[in-house]
C-alpha positions in Angstrom: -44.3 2.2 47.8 -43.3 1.7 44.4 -46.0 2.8 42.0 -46.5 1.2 38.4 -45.7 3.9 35.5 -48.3 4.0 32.8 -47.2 7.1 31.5 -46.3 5.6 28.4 -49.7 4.0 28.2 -53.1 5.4 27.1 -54.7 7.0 29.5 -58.0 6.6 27.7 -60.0 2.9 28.0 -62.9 1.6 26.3 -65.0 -1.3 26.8 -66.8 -3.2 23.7 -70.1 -3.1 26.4 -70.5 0.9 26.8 -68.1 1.8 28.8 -65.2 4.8 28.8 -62.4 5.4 31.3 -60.5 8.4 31.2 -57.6 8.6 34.2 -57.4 11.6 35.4 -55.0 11.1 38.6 -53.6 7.8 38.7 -51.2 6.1 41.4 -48.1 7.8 39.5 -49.4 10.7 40.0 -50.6 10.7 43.5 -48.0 8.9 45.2 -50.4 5.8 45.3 -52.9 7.9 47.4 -55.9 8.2 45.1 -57.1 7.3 41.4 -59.3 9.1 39.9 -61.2 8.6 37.1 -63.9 10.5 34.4 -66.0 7.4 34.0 -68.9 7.1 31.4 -71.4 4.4 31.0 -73.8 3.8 27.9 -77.6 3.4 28.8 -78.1 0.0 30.4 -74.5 -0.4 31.5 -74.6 -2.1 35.1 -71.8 -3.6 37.2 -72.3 -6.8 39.4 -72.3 -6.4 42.8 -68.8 -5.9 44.4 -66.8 -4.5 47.1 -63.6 -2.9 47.1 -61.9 -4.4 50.3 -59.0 -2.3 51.0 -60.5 0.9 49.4 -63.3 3.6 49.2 -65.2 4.6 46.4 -66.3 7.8 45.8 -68.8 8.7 43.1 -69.3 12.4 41.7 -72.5 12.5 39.0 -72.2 15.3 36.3 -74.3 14.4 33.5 -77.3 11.9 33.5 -78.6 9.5 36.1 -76.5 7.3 38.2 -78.1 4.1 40.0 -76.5 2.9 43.2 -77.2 0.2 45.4 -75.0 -0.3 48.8 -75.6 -3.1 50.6 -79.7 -3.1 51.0 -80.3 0.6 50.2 -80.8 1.2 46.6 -81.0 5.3 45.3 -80.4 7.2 42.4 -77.7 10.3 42.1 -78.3 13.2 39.8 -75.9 15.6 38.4 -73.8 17.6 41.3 -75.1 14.6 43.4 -72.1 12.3 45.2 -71.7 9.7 47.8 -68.6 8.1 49.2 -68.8 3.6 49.9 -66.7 2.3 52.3 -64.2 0.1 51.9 -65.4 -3.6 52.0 -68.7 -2.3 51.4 -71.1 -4.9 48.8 -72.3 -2.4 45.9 -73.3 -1.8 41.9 -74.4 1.1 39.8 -75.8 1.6 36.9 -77.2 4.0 34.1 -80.3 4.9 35.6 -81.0 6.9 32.1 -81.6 7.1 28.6 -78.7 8.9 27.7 -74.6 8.7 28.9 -73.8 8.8 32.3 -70.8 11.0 33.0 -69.1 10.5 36.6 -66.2 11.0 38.8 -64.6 7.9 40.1 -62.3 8.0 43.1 -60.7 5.3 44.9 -58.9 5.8 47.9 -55.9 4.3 48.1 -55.5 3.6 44.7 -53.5 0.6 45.1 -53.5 -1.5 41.7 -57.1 -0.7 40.6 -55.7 0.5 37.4 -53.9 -2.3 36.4 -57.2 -4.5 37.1 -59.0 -1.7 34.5 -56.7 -2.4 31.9 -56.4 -6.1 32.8 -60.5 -6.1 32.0 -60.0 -3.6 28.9 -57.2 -5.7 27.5 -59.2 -9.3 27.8 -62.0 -7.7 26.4 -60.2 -6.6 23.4 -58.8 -10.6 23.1 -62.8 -11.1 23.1 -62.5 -12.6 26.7 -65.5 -11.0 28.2 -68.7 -12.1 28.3 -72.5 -9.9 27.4 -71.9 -8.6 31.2 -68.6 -7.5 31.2 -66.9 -10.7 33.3 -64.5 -13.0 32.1 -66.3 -15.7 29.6 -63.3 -18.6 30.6 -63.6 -19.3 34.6 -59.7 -19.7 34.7 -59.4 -16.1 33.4 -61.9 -15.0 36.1 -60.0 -17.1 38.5 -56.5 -15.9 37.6 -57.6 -12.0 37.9 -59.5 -12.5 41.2 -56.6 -13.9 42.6 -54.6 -11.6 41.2 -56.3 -8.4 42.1 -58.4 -9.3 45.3 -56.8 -6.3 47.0 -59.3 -4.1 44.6 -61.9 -6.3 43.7 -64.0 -8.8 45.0 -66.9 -10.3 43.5 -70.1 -10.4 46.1 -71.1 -13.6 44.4 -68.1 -15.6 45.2 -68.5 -17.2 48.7 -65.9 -16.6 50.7 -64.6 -20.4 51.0 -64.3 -20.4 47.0 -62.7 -16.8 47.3 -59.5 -18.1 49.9 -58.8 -21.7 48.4 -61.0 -22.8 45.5 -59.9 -19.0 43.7 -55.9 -19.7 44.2 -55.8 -23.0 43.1 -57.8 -22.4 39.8 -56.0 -19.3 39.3 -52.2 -22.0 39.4 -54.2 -24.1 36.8 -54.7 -21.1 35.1 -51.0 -19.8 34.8 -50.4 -24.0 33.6 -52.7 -23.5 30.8 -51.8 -19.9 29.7 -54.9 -18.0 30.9 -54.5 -14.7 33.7 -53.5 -11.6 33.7 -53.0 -9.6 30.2 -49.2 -9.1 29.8 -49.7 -5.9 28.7 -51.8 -4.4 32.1 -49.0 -5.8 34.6 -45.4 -4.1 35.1 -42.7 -5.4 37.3 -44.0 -3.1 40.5 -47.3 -4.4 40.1 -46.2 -7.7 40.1 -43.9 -7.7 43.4 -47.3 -6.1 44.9 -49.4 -9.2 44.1 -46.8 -11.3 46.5 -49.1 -10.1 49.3 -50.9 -12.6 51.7 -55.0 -12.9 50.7 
């Protein structure tokens, strides 16, 4: 498996919306087996509902409160707390506190979730998010589901829109020049996109 190299790259991103990533072990440096992330959210800071299809997540709490909802169970991690979600399995979390959260991040394999980061990081900076975090322009948000569906997919997309309705907008997207940041893909990453949904 050929494994992007972002050593070059910071290895430091920050979201306009409270959010810090600091990679820790990335796919370079585990032979694709794991990325792992120091992960810190600002008070309020909540991700949408989601799954990871073809990997785990585990979540490590160090400092402040860390809200998690997995499927229909909803609980709240304190520091030294962690819990491991299943691949495919429909979740969010949030900051549960007043103050930062502070967390380990682990996904397992860590196929190309770090290119999706700094795909999200990147069309941030170009102002391309909205108040949530998601992309503001529906081809954008079309053009990185398609493009990342291995590591991310949305629990509000139906699955219908997901395997034909997502590809086609994502081709109308690559017409009128919206996808992927240029600067989150690499050549690796790109022949790993080929695969089938």
């Amino acid at each position: 498996m050929e494994i992007p190299d972002h050593d070059s790259a910071e290895r430091t991103l920050e979201t306009s919306f409270g959010e810090r990533f600091a990679l820790r072990d990335t796919a370079a440096d585990t032979d694709g087996k794991l990325l792992r992330i120091e992960t810190t959210l600002d008070p309020g800071v909540k991700r949408p509902l989601h799954s990871h299809p073809d990997q785990q997540e585990r979540f490590v709490v160090h400092e402040g409160r860390l809200g998690l909802a997995v499927e229909d169970e909803e609980f709240v991690l304190e520091p030294g707390e962690e819990t491991t979600v299943a691949a495919g399995t429909p979740h969010t979390f949030w900051n549960v506190g007043d103050g930062k959260l502070r967390m380990t991040t682990e996904h397992r394999p860590a196929l190309r979730f770090e290119e999706f980061l700094r795909s999200m990081v990147a069309l941030d900076r170009e102002g391309g998010l909205d108040a949530e975090g998601m992309p503001a322009n529906p081809l954008a948000g079309a053009a990185l589901l398609h493009e990342f569906r291995h590591e991310m997919r949305p629990a509000d997309v139906p699955t219908p829109v997901r395997r034909v309705v997502v590809p086609v907008l994502a081709a109308v997207a690559s017409v009128f020049g919206y996808g992927v940041p240029d600067d989150s893909r690499s050549t690796a990453g790109s022949a790993a996109s080929t695969r089938s949904p």
